[in-house]
Structures are given as C-alpha cells and as structure tokens.
Legacy VTK file of the C-alpha trace (Angstrom):
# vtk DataFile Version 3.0
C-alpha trace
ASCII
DATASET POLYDATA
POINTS 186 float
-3.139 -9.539 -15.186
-5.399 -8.403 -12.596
-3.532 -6.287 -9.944
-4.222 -5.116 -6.233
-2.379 -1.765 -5.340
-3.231 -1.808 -1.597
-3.174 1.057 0.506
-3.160 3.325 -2.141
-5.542 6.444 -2.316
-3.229 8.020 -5.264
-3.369 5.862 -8.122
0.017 6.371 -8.803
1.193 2.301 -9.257
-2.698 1.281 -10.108
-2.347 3.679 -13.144
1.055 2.811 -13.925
-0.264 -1.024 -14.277
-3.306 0.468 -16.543
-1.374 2.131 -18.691
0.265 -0.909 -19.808
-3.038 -2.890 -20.376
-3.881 -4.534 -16.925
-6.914 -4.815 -14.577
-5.594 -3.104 -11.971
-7.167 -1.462 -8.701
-6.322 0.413 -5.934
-7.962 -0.084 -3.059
-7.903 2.246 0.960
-10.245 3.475 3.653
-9.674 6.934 1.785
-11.322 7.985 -1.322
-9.361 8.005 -4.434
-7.091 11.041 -4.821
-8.316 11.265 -8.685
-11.762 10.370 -8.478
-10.735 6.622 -10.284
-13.376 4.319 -11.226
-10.737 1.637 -10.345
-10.886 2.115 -6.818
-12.182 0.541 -3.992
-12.979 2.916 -1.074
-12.921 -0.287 1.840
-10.480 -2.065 4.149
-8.514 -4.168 1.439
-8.491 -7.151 4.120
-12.179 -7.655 2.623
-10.640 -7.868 -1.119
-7.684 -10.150 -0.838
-9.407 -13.244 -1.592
-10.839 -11.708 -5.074
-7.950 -13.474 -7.241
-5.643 -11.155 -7.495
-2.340 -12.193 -9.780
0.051 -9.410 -7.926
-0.330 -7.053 -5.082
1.663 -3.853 -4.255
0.858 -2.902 -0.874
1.849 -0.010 0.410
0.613 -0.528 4.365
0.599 2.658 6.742
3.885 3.313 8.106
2.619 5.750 10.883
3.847 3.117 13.732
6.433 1.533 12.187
8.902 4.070 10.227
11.676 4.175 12.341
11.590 7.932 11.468
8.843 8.221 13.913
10.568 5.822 16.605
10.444 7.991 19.590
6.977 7.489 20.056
7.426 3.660 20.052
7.214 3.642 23.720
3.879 4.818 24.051
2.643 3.652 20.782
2.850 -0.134 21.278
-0.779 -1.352 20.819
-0.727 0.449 17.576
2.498 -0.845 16.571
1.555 -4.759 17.112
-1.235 -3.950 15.462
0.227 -2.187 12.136
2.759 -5.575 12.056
0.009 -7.786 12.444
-1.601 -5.681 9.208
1.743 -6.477 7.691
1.715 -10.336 8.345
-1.795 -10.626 7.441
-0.684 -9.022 3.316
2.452 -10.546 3.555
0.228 -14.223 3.800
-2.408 -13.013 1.358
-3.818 -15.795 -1.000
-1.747 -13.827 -3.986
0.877 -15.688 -5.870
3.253 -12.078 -6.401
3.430 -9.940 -3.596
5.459 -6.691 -3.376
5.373 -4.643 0.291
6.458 -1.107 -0.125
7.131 0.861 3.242
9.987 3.249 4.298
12.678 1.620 6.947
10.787 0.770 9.298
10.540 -2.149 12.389
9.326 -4.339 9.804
12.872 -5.601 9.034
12.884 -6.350 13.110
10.323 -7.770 13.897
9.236 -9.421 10.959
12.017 -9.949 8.296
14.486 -7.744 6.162
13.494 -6.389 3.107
14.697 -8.149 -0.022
15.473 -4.312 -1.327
16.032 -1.236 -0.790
15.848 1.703 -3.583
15.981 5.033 -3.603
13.949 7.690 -6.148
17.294 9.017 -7.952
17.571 5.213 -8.985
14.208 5.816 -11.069
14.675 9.234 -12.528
14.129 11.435 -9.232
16.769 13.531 -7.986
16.100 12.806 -4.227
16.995 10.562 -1.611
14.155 8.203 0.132
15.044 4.845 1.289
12.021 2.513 0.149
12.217 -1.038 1.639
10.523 -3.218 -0.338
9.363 -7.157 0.507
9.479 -9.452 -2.265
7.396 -12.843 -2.752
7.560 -14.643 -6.166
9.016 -11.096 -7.487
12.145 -9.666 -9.094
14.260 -7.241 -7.189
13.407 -3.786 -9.405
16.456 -3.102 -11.752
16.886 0.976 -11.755
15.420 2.844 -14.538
16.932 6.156 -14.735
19.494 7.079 -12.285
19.795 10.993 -12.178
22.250 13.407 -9.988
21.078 14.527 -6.924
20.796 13.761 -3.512
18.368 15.806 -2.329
15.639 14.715 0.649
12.769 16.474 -0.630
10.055 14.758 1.670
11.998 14.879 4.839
12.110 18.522 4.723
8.678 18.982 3.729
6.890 22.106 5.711
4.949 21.174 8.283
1.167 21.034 6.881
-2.327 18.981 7.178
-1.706 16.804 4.071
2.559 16.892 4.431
1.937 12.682 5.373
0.386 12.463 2.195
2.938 14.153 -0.008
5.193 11.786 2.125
3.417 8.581 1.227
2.745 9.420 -2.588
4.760 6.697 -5.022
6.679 8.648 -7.375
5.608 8.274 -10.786
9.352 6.777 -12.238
9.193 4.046 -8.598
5.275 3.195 -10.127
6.799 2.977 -14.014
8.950 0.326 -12.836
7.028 -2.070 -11.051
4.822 -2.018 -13.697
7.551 -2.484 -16.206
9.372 -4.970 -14.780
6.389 -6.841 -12.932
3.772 -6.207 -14.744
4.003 -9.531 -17.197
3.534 -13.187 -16.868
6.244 -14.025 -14.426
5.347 -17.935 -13.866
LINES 1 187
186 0 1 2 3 4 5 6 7 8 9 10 11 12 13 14 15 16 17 18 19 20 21 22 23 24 25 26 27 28 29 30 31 32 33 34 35 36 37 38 39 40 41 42 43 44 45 46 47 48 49 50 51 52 53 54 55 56 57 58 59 60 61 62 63 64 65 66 67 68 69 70 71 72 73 74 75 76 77 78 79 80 81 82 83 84 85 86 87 88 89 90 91 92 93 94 95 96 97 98 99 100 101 102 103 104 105 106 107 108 109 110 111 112 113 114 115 116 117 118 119 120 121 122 123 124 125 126 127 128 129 130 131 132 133 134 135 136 137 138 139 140 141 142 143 144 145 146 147 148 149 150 151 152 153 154 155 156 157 158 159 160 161 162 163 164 165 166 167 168 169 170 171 172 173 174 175 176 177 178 179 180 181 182 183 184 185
C-alpha cells in the first residue's frame, strides 16, 4: 500500500508502515529527523494528488490546540488559515484518511473527532489526549494499556525543540495504525 504520513519530520508512523512491508513516506517543510530516504522535504499540498492509498496527517497544531487558546484573539489570520490547511487534507483525493492533532478548535469549527486515545492505551504510561479524524478508517482498538497517568509532555521544560518532543508520535500510537490500518481495507 503506498502511504502518505503528512506533516511528519520524525518518521515515527512512516517507519512503522515500512516495517510491515509498505511504500510509505513522510513528507514536511522540515528535513527528516533521521536522515530517511523516504522523505519528502516540501509542502505536502504539492504531493496529495500522487495516489496515495492512506494518509496520516499530522497538521500543525500551533493555532489550533486549545492548549494554546489564549492567544486565539490575536492569532486569528493564522488560525483560519491552519483550518483551512485542515479542510484542504481532510478533502484530499485519498480514499483512507486519518487526521491526528491534540484537542484542538478543529472539533468547533470543523467537526468532532471520530476518536480520541490516549498513549497509556498503546503501551505508554502517560496521559495525552490525541483526537483523531477518521475517513474510510477503523477507530484504533488499544494495544497495550499500561498503569500510569502521567503527563509527560505537558510538563516538559521549557526548551528550543520542547514543540518537537511535543509533536513526536509515540512509537506504540505509530505500531497501531500501522497494525490495524495498514492492510487492504476495501
């Protein structure tokens, strides 16, 4: 299956869905995290039309985590503009789509999520509400749940690269979707 991890500078999901045999490729404005040959350093609008069978897209939640919602006010151009990003991979020409952010005006101003999951539902012991927006896709059925409660991420110290430990997928989240996505679903 050939797979489009959008907005993804880690790898993380695009190796999950390699390890278990597909084409898959991540694609952001930033350069691959791991030096991949299976990225694509560009704006993934320029990709979407490539024939993708299943996208994970994991858009920039900078203007519309609700974590970050007292800047709304003065923020609005960027905000319409980060949902319009959202519409635009929602509509893709992709038959499976799966839209990963954190809760976030998304479920306001453009639908709910279909799911929400947490890592200690996939083998982390740590709490991190992920919404996710489903087309054509299963909800994911937890892996591993483990004890703890912990959230890791929120109390992160205060660095240059803290948004990017925030924004990694952890590996058990990526292990799933390409477990329970990652075959033929039609």
């Amino acid at each position: 299956m050939d797979v489009l991890v959008a907005c993804e500078y880690s790898g993380r999901v695009r190796d999950a869905f390699r390890q278990r045999g597909h084409r898959a490729w991540s694609c952001d404005i930033l350069p691959a995290e791991d030096d991949s040959p299976f990225h694509i350093m560009d704006d993934v609008r320029n990709i979407l039309t490539w024939g993708w069978d299943l996208m994970v897209a994991h858009p920039p939640c900078t203007y519309l985590a609700v974590s970050g919602a007292r800047w709304f006010a003065e923020r609005k151009t960027q905000q319409e503009d980060a949902l319009d990003f959202v519409r635009l991979l929602m509509a893709a020409p992709v038959a499976r789509i799966a839209i990963e952010n954190p809760v976030s005006v998304i479920s306001s101003r453009i639908r709910k999520p279909d799911q929400i999951i947490q890592p200690w539902q996939f083998g982390h012991g740590e709490t991190k509400a992920t919404c996710l927006w489903l087309k054509n896709l299963p909800l994911l059925e937890p892996t591993d749940i483990v004890e703890g409660r912990k959230p890791r991420v929120h109390y992160a110290s205060p660095s240059p690269d803290r948004w990017k430990e925030r924004s990694r997928t952890l590996p058990g989240i990526a292990a799933a979707m390409a477990g329970q996505w990652g075959h033929d679903l039609r």
